[in-house]
C-alpha positions as CSV (number, residue, x, y, z in Angstrom):
1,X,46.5,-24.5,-52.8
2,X,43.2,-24.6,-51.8
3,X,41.7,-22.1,-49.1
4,X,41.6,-22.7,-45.2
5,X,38.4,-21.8,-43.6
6,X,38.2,-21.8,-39.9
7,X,35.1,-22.1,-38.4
8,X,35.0,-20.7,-34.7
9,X,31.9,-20.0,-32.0
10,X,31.8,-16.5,-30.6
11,X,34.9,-14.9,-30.1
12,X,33.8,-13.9,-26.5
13,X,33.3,-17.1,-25.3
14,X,34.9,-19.8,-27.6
15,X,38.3,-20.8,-26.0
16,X,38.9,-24.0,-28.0
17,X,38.3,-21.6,-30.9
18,X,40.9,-18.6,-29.9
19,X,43.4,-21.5,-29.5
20,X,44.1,-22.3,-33.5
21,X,42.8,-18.6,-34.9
22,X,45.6,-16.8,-32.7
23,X,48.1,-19.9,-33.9
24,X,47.4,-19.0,-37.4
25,X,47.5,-15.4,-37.6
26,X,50.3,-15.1,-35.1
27,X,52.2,-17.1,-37.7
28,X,50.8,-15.1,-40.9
29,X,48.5,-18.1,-42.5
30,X,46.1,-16.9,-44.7
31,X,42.7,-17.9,-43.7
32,X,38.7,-17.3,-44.2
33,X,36.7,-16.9,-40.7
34,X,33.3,-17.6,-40.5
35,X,31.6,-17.3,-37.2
36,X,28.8,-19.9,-35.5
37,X,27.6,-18.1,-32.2
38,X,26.5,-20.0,-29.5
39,X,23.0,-18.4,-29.6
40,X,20.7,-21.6,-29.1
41,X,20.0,-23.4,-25.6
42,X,20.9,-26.4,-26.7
43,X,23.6,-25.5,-29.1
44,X,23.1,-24.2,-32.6
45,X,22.3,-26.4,-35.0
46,X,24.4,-25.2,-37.8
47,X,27.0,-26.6,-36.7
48,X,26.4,-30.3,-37.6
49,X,26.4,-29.1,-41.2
50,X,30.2,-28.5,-41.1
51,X,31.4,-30.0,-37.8
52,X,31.4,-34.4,-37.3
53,X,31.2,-33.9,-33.8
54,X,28.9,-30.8,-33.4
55,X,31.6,-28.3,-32.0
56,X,33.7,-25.8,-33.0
57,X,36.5,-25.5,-34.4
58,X,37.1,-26.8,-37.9
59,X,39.0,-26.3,-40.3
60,X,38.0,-26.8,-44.0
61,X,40.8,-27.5,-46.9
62,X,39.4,-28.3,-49.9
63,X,37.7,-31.8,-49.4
64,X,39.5,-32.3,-45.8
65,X,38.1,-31.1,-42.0
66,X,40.1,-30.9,-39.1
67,X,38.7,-30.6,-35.8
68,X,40.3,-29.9,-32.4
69,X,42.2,-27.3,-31.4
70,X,45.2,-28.7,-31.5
71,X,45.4,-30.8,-34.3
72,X,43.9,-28.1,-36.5
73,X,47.2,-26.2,-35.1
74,X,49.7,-29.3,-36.4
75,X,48.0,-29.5,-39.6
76,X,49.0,-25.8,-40.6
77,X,52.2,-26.5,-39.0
78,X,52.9,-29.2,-41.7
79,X,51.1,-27.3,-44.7
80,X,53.5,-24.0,-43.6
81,X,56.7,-25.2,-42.0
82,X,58.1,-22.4,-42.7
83,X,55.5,-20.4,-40.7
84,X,57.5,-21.4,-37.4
85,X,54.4,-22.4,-35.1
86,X,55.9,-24.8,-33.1
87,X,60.1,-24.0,-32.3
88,X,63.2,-25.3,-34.9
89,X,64.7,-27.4,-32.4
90,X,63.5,-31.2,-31.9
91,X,63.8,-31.2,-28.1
92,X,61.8,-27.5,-27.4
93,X,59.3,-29.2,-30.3
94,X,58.7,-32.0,-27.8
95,X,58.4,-29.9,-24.8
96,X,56.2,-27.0,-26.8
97,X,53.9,-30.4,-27.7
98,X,54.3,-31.7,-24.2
99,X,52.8,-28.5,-22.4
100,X,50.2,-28.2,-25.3
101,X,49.0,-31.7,-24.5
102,X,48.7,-30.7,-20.5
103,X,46.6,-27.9,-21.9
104,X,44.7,-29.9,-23.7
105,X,43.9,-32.8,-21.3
106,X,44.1,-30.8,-17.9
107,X,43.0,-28.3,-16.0
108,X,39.2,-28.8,-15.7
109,X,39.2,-27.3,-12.4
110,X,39.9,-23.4,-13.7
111,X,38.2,-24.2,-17.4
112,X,35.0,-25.5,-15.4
113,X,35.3,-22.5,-12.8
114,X,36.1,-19.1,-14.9
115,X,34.8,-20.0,-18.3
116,X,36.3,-17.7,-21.1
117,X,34.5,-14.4,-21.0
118,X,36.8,-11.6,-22.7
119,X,33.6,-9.0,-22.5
120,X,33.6,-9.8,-18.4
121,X,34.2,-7.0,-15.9
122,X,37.9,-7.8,-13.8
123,X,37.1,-9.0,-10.9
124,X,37.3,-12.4,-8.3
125,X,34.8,-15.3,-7.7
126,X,34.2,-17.5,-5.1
127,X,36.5,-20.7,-6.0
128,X,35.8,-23.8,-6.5
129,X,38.2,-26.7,-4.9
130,X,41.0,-27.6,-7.6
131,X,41.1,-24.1,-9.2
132,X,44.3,-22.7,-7.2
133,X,46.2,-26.1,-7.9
134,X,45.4,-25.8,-11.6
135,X,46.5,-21.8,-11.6
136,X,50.2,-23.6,-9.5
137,X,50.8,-25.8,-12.3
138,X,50.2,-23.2,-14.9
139,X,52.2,-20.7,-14.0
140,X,55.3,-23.3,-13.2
141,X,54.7,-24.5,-16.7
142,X,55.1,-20.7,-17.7
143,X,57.8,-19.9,-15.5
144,X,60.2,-22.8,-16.4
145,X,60.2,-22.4,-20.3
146,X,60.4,-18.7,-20.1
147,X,63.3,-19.3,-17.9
148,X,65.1,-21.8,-20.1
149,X,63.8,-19.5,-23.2
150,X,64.1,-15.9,-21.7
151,X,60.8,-14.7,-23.3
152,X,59.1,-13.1,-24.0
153,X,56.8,-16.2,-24.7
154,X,57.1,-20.0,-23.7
155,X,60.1,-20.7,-26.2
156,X,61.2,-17.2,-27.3
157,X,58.9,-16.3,-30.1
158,X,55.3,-16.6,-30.1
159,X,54.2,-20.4,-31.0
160,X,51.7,-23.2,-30.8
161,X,52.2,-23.6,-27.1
162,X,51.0,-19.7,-26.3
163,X,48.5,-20.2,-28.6
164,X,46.9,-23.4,-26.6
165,X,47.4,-21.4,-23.5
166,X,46.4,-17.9,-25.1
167,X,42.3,-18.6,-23.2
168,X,44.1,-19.1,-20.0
169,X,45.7,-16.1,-20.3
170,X,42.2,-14.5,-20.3
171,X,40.8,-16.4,-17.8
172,X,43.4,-15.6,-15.0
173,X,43.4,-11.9,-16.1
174,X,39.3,-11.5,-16.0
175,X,39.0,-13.5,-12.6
176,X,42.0,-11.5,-11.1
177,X,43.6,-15.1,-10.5
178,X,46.9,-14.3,-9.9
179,X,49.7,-11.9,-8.9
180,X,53.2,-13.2,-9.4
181,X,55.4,-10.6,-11.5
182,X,56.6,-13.0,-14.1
183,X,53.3,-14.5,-14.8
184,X,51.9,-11.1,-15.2
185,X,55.0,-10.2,-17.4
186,X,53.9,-13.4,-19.6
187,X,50.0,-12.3,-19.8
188,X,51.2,-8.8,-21.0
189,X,53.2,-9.6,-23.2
190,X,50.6,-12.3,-24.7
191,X,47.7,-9.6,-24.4
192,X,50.0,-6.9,-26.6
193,X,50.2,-9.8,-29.2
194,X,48.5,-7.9,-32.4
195,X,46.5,-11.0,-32.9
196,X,45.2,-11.1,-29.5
197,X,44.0,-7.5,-29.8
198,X,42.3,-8.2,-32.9
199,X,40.3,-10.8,-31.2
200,X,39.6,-9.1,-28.5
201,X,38.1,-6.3,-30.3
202,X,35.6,-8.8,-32.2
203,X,34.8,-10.4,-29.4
204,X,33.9,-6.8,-27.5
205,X,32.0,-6.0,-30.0
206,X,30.1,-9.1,-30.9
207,X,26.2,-8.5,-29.8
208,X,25.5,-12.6,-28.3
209,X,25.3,-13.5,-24.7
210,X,25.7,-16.4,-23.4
211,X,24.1,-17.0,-19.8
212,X,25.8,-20.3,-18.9
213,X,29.0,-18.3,-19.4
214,X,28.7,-15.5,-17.5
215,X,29.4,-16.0,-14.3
């Protein structure tokens, strides 16, 4: 088989990248990393060589690119079925896709608000309208499936879902968003994830900053 290369924007800031990195190595798939910082005003340019659209991620097999978050994440579900990223069961598959479409389409309000900023001291802003309402539905969407599941992520074991959610987790830790005990439950459990430790560390230690992004 031909390699899988990801290419992702700066760990620190790059939530649309964290969502199909964690997926894969949550789930074992073997993949190359290369890394295309945000480190120009008006984007870097480096990325049109690889990327139709300009933005990161992609994913490279052989001849073929994949871009977007999540259907990067269905393609390696396909190639490895038996890698388990989205649940056995039709119906939780469904649901698991469901959410990660809500993800995917929603939420502006907290994404435009607290962007991703793993490096970023804990602590609250000043909200914008919409935030709050956003933080409500995510944290129904979390309590509900860990209730039907009983955890420790959305459907029992870690899958694509967590893995579209995995920047939110960051965002509503950073910006001190919420306090319920069984969404913190959730985020700890997500944070202790080896994979999200591994990317956390990069991202500490990666030297770029990103003014736009540091709010």
């Amino acid at each position: 088989m031909d390699r899988l290369t990801l290419y992702i924007g700066n760990k620190n800031y790059s939530s649309w990248s964290f969502r199909p990195w964690i997926a894969m190595m949550a789930a074992g798939i073997p993949f190359e990393e290369v890394v295309v910082p945000f480190d120009f005003a008006a984007g870097n340019p480096r990325l049109k060589a690889f990327s139709p659209t300009g933005q990161v991620p992609v994913l490279q097999h052989g001849d073929l690119r994949v871009w977007q978050s999540l259907a990067i994440i269905e393609y390696v579900a396909e190639l490895f079925p038996e890698a388990g990223i989205w649940p056995k069961e039709r119906e939780k598959r469904a649901v698991a896709r469901a959410v990660s479409m809500e993800m995917l389409s929603s939420f502006r309000a907290l994404r435009s608000a607290c962007p991703m900023n793993v490096r970023r001291a804990k602590g609250k802003i000043t909200l914008a309208d919409g935030v709050m309402a956003d933080v409500a539905r995510i944290e129904t969407i979390w309590r509900d499936l860990r209730a039907h599941s009983g955890g420790p992520f959305l459907f029992g074991a870690f899958s694509g879902a967590d893995a579209m959610f995995a920047p939110v987790v960051s965002r509503l830790d950073v910006y001190d968003l919420v306090t319920a005990g069984d969404t913190l439950s959730y985020m700890t459990a997500v944070k202790a994830h080896p994979a999200w430790k591994a990317w956390e560390a990069a991202a500490r230690a990666e030297p770029w900053v990103v003014e736009e992004d540091e709010v």
